[in-house]
MARMINU-148850 format. One record per residue: x, y, z of N, C-alpha, C, CB in turn; residue in one letter. Coordinates in steps of 0.02 Angstrom, whole numbers, plus 50000, padded with zeros to 5 digits. Each point is the difference from the previous one (the first is absolute). Glycine has a CB too. Layout:
BEGIN
XYZXYZXYZXYZa...
end
This chain:
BEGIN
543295364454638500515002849956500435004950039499264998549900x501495001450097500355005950012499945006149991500444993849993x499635011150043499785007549968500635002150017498695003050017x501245002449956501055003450005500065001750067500255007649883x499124995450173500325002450083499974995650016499775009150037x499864984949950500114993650056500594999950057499584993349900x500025005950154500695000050052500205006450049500484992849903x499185012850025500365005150050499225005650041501495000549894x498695001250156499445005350028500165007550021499544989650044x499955012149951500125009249976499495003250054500194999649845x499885006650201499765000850054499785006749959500654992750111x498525007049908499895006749990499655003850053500034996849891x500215010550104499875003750055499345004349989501284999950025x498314998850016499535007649984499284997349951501335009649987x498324991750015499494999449967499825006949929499674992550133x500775009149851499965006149933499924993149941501065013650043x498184990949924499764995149936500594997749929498735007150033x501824996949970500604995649972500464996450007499805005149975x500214996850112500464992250019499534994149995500815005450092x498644992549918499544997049998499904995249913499595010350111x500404996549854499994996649939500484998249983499325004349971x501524997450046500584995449998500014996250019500425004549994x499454993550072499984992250035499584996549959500125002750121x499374998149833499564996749977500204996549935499305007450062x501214996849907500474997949924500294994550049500425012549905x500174990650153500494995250019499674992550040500855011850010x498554986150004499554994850010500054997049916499125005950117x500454996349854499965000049917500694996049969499305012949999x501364991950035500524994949967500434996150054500105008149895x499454990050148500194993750054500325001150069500174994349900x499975013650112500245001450049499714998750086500385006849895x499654992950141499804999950051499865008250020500604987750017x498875013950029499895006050027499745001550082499805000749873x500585002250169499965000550056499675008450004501044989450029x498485012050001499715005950000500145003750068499154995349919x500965010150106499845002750058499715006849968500924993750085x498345005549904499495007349989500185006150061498834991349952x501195006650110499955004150038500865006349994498964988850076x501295008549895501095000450007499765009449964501084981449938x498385021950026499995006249976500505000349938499665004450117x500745002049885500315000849932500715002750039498825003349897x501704992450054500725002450017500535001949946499804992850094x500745006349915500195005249939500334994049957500305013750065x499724989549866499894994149950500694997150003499055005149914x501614997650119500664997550002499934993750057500635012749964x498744985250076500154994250026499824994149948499835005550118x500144995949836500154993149956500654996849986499135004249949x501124998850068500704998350014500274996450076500085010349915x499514991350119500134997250062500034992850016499555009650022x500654987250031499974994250032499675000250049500854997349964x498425001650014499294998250076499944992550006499035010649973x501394985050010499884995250020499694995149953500035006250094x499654996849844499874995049937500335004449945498764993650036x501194999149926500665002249941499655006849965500544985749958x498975017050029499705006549960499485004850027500194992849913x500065010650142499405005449994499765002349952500315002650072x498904999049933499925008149951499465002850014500504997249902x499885009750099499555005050056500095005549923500414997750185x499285006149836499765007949948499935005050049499224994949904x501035011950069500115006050027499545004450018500794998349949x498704999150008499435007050009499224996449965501115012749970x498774981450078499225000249994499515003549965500294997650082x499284998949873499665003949949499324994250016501125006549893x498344997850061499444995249984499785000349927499635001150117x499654993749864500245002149929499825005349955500104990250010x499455011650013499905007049965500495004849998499014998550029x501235002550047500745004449962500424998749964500015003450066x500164988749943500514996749921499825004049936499964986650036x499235011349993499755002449910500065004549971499364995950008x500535010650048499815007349974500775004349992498645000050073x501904995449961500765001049961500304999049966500065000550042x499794993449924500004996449943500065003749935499404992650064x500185010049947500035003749921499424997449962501315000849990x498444991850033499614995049960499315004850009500674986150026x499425015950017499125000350018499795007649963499994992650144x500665012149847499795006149959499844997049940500715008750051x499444985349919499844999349946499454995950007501025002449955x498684996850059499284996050021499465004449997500524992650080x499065005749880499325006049984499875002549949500125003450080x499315000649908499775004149924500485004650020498634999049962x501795004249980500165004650008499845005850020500294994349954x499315008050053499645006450032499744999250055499745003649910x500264989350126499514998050061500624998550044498774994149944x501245005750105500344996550068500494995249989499005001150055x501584997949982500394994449980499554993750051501395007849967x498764986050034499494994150012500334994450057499525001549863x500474998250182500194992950041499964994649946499465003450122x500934992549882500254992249953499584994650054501595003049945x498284992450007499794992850049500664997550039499064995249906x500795001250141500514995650028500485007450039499984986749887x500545009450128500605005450007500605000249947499764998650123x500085002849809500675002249954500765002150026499035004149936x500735001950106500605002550021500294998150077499635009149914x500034988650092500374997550087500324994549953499035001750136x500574991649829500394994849962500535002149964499094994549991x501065011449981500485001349964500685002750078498985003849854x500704998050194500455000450058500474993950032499115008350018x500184988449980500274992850057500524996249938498574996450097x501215003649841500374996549950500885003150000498674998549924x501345009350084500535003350011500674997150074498955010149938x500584989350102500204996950070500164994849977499365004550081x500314990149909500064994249984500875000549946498314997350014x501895006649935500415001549971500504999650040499405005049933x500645001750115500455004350024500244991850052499395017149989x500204980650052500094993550025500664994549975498695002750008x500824995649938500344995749961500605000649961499064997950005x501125008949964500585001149966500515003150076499335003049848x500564997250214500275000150040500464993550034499135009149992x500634985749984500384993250026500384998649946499154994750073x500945008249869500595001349955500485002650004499454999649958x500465005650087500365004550027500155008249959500454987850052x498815012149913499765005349955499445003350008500504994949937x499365009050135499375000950021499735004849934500264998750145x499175002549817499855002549972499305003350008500874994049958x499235014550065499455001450037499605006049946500654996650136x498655001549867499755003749942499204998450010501154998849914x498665009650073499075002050006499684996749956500035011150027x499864982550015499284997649941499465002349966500174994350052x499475009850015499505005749961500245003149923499715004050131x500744999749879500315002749949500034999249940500365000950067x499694990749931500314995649933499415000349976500934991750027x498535009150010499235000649961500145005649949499144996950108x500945006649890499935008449957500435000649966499605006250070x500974991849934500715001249991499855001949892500784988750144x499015004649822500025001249931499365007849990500404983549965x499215016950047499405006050012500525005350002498944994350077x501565005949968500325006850031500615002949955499704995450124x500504997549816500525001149973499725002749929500744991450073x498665005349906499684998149939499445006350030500294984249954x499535021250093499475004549989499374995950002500725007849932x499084987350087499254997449979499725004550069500114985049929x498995016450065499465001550038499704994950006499935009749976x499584990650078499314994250003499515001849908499765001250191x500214994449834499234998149909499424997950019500714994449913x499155004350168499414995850006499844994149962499685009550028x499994989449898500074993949982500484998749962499064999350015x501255006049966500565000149952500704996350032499445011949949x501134984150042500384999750038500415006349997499864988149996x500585011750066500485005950005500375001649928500204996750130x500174995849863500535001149955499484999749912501244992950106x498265009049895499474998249937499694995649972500445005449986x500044988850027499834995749936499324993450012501515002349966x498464999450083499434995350055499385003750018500964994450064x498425001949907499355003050024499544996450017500185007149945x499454995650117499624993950033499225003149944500704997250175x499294997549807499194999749953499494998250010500434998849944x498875003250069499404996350019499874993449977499615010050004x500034988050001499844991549960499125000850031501544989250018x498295005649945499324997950030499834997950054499934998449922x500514999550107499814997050062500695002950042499184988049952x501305018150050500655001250045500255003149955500204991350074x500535009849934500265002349969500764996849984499125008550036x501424994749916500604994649957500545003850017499414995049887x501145003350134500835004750004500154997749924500654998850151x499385004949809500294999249930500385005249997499144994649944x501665000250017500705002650024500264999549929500204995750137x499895008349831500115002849943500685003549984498835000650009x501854995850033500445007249998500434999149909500365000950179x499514993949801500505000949928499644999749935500934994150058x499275007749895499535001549946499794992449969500595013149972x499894983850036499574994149974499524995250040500915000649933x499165001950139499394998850045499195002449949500965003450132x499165003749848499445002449984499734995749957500315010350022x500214988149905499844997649976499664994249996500575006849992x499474989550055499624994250024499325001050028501054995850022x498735008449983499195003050015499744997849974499995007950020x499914991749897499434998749956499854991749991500315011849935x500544986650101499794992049995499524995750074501325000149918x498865005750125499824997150078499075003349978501555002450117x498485003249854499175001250008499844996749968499805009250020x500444987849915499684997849942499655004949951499894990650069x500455014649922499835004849937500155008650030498874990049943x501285010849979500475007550002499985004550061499775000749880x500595001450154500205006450056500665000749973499354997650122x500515011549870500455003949987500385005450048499384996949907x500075001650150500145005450093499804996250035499755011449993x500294993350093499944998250041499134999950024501355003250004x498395000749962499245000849975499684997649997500135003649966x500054993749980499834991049968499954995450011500265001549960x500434995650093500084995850062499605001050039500924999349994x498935007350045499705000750040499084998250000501175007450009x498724995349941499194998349966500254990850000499525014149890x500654983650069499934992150006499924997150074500754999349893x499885000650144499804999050065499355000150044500945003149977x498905002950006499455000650042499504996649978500315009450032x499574987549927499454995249963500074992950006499915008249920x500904989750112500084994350021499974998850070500514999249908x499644992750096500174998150068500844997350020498634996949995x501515009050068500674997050018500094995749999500145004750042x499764990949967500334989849997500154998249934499194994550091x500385009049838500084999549964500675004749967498794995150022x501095011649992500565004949968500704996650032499175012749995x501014986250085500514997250006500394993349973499555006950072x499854988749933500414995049951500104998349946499854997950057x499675006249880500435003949936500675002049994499095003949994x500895002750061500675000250007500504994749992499565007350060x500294988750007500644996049989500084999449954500034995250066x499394998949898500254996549946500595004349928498664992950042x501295013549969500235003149949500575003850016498964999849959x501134999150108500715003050043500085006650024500534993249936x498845008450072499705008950040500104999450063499015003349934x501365002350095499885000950073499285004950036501444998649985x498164995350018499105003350025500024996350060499135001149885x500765001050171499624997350042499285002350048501154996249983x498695001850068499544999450034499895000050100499994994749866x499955012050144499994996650068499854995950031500025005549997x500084989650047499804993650016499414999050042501094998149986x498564996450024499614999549988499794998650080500174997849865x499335000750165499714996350042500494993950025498895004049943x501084990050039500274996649998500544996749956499145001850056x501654996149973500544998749969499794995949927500685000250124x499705004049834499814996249933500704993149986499295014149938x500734983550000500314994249981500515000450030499584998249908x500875009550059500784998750008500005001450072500585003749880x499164998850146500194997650094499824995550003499895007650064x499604987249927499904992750030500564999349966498764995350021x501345001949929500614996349955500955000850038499005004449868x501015000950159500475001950030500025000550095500045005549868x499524991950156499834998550065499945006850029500554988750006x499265016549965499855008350051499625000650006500505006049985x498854989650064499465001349997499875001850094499744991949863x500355002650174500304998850071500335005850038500204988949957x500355010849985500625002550051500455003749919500124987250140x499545018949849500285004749966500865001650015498695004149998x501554995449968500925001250000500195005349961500294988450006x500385014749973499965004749943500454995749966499765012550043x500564982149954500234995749960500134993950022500325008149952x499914986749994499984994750026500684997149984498774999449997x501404996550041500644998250001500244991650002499995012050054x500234984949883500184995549995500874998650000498775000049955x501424995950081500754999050043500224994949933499755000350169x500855002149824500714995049945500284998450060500435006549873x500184994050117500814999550056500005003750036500714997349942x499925000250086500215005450040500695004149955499544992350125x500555013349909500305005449938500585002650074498635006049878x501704997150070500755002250045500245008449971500584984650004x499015019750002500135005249959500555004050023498904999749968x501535000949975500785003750045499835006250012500984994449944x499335009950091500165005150051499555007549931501634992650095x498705007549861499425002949963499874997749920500255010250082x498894987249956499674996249937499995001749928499394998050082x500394997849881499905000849939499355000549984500934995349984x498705010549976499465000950020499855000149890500045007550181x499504989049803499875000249925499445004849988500364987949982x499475016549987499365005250003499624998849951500535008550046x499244985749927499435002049921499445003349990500254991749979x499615012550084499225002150015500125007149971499574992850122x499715008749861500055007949978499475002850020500594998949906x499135008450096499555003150017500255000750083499084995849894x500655003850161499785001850048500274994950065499045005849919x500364990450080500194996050076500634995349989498664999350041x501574997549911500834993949972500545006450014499524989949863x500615014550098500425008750024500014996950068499445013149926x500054989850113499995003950076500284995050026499005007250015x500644987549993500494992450038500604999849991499274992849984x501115008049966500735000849967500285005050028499784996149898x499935007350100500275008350027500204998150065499165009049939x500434987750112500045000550063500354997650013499305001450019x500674990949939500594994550022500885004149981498954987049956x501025017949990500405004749995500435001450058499255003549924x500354999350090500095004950060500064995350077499175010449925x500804986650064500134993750058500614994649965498535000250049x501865003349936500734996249968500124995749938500124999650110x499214998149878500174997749935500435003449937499004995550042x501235000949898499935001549936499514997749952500985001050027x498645004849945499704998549970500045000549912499605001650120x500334994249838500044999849934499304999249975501164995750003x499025010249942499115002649990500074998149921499645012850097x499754980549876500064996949937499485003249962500464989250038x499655016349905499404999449975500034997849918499635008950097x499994990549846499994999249946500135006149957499374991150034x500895008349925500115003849938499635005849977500304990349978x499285003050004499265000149946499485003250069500184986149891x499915013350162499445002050043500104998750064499314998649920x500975011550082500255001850086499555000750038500825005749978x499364993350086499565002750061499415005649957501194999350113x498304999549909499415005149974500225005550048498864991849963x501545006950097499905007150048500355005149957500044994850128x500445003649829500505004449968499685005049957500804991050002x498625008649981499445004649959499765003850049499604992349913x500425006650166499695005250026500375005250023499274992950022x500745008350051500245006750030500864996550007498645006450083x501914998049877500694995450015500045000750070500725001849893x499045002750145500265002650079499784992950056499665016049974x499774980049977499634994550042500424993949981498735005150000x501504994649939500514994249968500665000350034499495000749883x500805005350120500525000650045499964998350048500245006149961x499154995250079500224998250078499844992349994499665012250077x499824984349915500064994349998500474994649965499105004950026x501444998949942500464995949953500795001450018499045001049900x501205005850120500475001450006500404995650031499585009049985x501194989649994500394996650021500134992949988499805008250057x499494988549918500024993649976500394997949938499015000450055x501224996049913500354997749964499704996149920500625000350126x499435004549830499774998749956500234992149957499855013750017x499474983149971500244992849946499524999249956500564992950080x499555004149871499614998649944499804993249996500525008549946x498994989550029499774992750010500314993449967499035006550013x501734997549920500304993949997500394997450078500135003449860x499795003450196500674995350060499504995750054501145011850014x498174987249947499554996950049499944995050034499685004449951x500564992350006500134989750034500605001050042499694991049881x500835013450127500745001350029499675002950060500945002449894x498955000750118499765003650063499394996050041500345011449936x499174984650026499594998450041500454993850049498865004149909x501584993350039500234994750047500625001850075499734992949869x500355014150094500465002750053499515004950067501105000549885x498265001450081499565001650061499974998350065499565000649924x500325003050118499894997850077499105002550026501615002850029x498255001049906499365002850015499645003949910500555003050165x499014994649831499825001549923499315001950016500774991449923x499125014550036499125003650023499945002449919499995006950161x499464989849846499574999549925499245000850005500864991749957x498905014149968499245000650026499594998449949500185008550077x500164986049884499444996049931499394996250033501064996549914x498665002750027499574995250003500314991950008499305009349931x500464987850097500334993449983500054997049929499614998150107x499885003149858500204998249933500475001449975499234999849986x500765005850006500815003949970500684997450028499375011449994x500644985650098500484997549995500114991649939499995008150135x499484989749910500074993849965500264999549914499044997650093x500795008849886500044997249919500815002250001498575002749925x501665001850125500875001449969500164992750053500435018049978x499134977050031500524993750043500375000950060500224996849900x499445008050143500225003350074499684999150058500325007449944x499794987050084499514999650054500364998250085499104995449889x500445007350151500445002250063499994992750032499645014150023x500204981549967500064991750013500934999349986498454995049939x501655008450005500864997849972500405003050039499864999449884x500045005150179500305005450024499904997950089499705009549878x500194986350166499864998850050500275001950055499694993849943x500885007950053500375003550046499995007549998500634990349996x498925012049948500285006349985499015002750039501344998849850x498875009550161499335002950028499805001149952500135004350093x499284993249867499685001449937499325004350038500484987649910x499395020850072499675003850002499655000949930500675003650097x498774993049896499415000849949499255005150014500514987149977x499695018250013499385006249999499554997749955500665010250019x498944987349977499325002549954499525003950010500134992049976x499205004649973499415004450017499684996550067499765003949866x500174990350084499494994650052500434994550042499005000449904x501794997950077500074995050045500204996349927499115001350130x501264994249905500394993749931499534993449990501415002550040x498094997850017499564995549994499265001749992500844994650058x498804999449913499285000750014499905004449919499885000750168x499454996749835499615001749949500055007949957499334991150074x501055012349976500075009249971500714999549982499175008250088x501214988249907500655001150024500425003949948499914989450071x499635008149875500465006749930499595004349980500684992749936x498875009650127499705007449969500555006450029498494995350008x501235008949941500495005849995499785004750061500184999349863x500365005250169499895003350044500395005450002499614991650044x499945014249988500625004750025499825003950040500535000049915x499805003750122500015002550085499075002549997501685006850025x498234996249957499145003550007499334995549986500565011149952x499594982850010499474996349971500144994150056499935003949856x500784994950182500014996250048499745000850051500674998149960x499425008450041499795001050088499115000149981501275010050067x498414993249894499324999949998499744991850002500025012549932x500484984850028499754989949992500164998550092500694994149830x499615009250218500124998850046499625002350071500864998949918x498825006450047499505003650069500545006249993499424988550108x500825015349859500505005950042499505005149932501784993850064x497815008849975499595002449943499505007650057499884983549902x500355022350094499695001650052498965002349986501595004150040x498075001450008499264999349973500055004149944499334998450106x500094999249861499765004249920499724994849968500945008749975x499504987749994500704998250015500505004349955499604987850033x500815013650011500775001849949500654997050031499555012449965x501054989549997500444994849997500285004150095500394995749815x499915000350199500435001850060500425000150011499584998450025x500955006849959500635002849988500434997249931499965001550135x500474997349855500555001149923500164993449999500675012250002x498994983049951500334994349992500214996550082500455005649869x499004993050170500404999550057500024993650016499785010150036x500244983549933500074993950005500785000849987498744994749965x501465008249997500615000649976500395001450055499685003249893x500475002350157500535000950035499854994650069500245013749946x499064982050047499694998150073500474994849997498645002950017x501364994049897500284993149992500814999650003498934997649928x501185007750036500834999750022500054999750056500405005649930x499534998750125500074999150066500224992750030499175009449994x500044987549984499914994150043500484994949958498655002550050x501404997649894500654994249943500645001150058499715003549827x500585004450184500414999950030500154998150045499935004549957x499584995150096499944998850056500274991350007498995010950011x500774987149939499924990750010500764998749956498304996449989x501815008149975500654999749973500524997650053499665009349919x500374996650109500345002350061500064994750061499555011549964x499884987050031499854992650050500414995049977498795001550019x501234996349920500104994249965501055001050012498474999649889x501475006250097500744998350011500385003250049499974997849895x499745003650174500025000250076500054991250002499165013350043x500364983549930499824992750021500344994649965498955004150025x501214998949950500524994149936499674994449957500925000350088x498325006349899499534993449969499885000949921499284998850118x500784996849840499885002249953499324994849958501375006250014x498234998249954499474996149989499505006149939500114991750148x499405007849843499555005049962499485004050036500154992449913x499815013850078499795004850044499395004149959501275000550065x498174997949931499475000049972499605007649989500084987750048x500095016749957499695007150002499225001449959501365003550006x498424996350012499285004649939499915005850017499224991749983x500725013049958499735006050011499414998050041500445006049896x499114992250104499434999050004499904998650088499934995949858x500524997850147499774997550055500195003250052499954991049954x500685014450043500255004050033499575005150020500914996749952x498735007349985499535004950042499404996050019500355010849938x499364983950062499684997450022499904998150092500204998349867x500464999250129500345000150077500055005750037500624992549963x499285014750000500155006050036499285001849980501425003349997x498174997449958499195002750013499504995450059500055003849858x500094992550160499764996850028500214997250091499784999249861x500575004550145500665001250084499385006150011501924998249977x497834999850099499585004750013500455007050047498914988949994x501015017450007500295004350034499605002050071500515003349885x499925000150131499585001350074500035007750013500374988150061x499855015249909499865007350005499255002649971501335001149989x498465003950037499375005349985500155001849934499795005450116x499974994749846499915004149925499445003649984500584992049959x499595013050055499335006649973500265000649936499705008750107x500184999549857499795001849913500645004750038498334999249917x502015001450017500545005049983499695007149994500704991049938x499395015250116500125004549972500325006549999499364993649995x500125012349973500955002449966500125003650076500005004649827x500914996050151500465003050043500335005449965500154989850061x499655016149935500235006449980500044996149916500805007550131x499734992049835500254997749932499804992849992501005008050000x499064986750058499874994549996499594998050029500764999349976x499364994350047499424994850033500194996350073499674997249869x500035001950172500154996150029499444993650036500915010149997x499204984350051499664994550021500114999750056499994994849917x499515004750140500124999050058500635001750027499254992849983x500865015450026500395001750004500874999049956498975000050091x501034995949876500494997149930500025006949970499574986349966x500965016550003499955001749921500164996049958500185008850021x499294992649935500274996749928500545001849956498994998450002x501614998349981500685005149977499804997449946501085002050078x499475001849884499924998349898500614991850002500005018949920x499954978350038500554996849984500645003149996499254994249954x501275001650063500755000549990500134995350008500265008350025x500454993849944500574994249997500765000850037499414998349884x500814995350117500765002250028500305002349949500164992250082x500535010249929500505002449931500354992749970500425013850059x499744988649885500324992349966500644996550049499755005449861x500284987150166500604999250018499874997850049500545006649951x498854996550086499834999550081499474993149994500065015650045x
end
């Protein structure tokens, strides 16, 4: 099958664990990769240069991943609150780096270099919205990892009529979190999670030993990817795209945003009857991920999709199917589909969201507690963007497969190579192998 770099090769300099994990997306979406480890670190304006293949990419200032982490912001929020902030599985924040590179790369052969701290994007809603670590609690509340009989459950609770669906997933009255919590522990996870589904709860389960259904069913068993990518046409996107936005919450935003900021226009569709959920939270976090986009309502929906050059959506597949929308009708166009689990395979309309993904994924740090703010959420935008970006560098247009899930999956499971000792304190704060641990922040709106 075609992938959108086909053809083209990208030289990377230096052995720093985020150029590394960029070359590894740009393999992922078909690029060729020429390495020279020994070349050290040079300054990030030779990406612009002519060395002799069509794309360098070099980075300015070498990192490893623990220091990603402990700048991040992610990792202050990692831990009991009163205890230590926590090293993450895998590398979170170098992946949220190399994914950045990988960006800055790609919206560069547009002629829109777009350069921006991946680490960062980890914390960014935490820093706008005030959240702390919770240990099992999630940052942003509404997510709690629960004992079970045999492990324990990410049960993701953020809207009231989530709650309400409790008494049908336990099978009799809960009125708290108490209640929930006592039931659980008397069951077995395999059981509490697929209740859930059936009743449309976002619960999951850290994974297991060995790959369960929806990775066999979806071929990530081998050769783990963070999405998968099925090819339409070929596409001709003019000078600046048309970009459709139906996604809400978190990682559909951020992809949009980026592609934003890398020349697109973007037109942001939401419903009437039922806006973006982000709009209930911190406006300072809605703003930045929204500003500038172009408001539409879902009667201009069929008009725009056909005028799309790039459409990012984060339903379930069911939900498309029943409004009669499917990215088969659209082949030329970059169809960006975020889910929980993936558009295929046996999970494919379970419910998800950034904290219950990453735990269904391995991004779960020890205790267990959650590991940083919804962080499937900014991991996955990243990487949507990234392939976005590819797709129309490449003039490919086809369906671009995202899971929360499979994304932090791909990043808990990338082994690191730095030393990791225990965080501790530094006068007011903390620090890691020499690291400090900073608080979350954000950029200002616009940036």
């Amino acid at each position: 099958m075609e992938l959108p770099l086909s053809g083209r090769t990208f030289l990377v300099c230096g052995g720093d664990p985020g150029l590394t994990y960029a070359a590894d997306l740009l393999r992922h979406l078909g690029g060729t990769i020429v390495s020279d480890p020994g070349a050290g670190s040079f300054d990030a304006a030779l990406l612009d240069h002519d060395l002799g293949l069509p794309c360098p990419l070099v980075v300015a200032a070498p990192s490893n991943e623990i220091g990603d982490w402990a700048r991040s912001g992610a990792m202050y929020l990692t831990g009991e609150p009163k205890g230590p902030p926590l090293p993450a599985p895998g590398t979170p924040a170098t992946a949220a780096r190399g994914a950045a590179l990988a960006v800055e790369l790609l919206s560069s052969l547009r002629g829109h270099r777009v350069r921006i701290d991946g680490p960062v994007l980890l914390g960014e809603r935490a820093a706008l919205a005030g959240f702390r670590r919770g240990g099992m609690v999630s940052a942003g509340g509404a997510c709690k990892l629960l004992a079970t009989r045999d492990g324990h459950v990410a049960v993701n609770l953020p809207r009231a009529e989530d709650f309400d669906l409790a008494p049908a997933w336990l099978e009799r009255p809960v009125t708290s979190w108490d209640e929930i919590a006592s039931e659980c522990r008397g069951r077995l996870t395999g059981e509490l999670v697929e209740r859930a589904a059936l009743v449309g709860l976002a619960v999951a389960a850290p994974p297991g030993v060995e790959p369960d259904a929806q990775l066999r069913a979806r071929g990530q068993v081998n050769r783990l990817r963070p999405w998968l990518l099925t090819a339409g046409g070929r596409a001709n996107p003019p000078v600046k795209p048309l970009v459709v936005d139906l996604s809400a919450l978190w990682a559909g935003p951020l992809c949009a945003h980026l592609l934003q900021r890398a020349g697109c226009r973007v037109v942001k569709v939401e419903a009437v009857d039922r806006p973006d959920g982000s709009r209930s939270g911190a406006p300072a976090f809605f703003s930045l991920m929204n500003e500038g986009k172009e408001p539409a309502n879902l009667a201009d929906l069929v008009e725009l999709l056909h005028r799309a050059d790039v459409v990012i959506e984060s339903s379930r597949p069911r939900a498309m199917d029943q409004k009669g929308i499917s990215p088969d009708d659209f082949p030329s166009t970059v169809w960006v589909s975020i889910t929980g689990y993936g558009r295929s395979g046996p999970w494919s309309n379970r419910p998800a969201f950034g904290d219950d993904a990453a735990v269904a994924g391995g991004l779960v740090a020890g205790g267990p507690v959650f590991a940083g703010d919804a962080i499937a959420d900014p991991l996955t935008g990243l990487h949507a963007a990234s392939a976005a970006l590819a797709a129309l560098a490449g003039r490919w247009g086809g369906l671009v497969d995202v899971p929360l899930r499979e994304v932090s999956a791909y990043v808990a499971t990338r082994e690191g190579s730095s030393t990791v000792g225990e965080a501790v304190r530094d006068g007011d704060g903390w620090q890691i192998d020499g690291h400090r641990v900073e608080m979350p922040r954000a950029r200002d709106v616009g940036r």
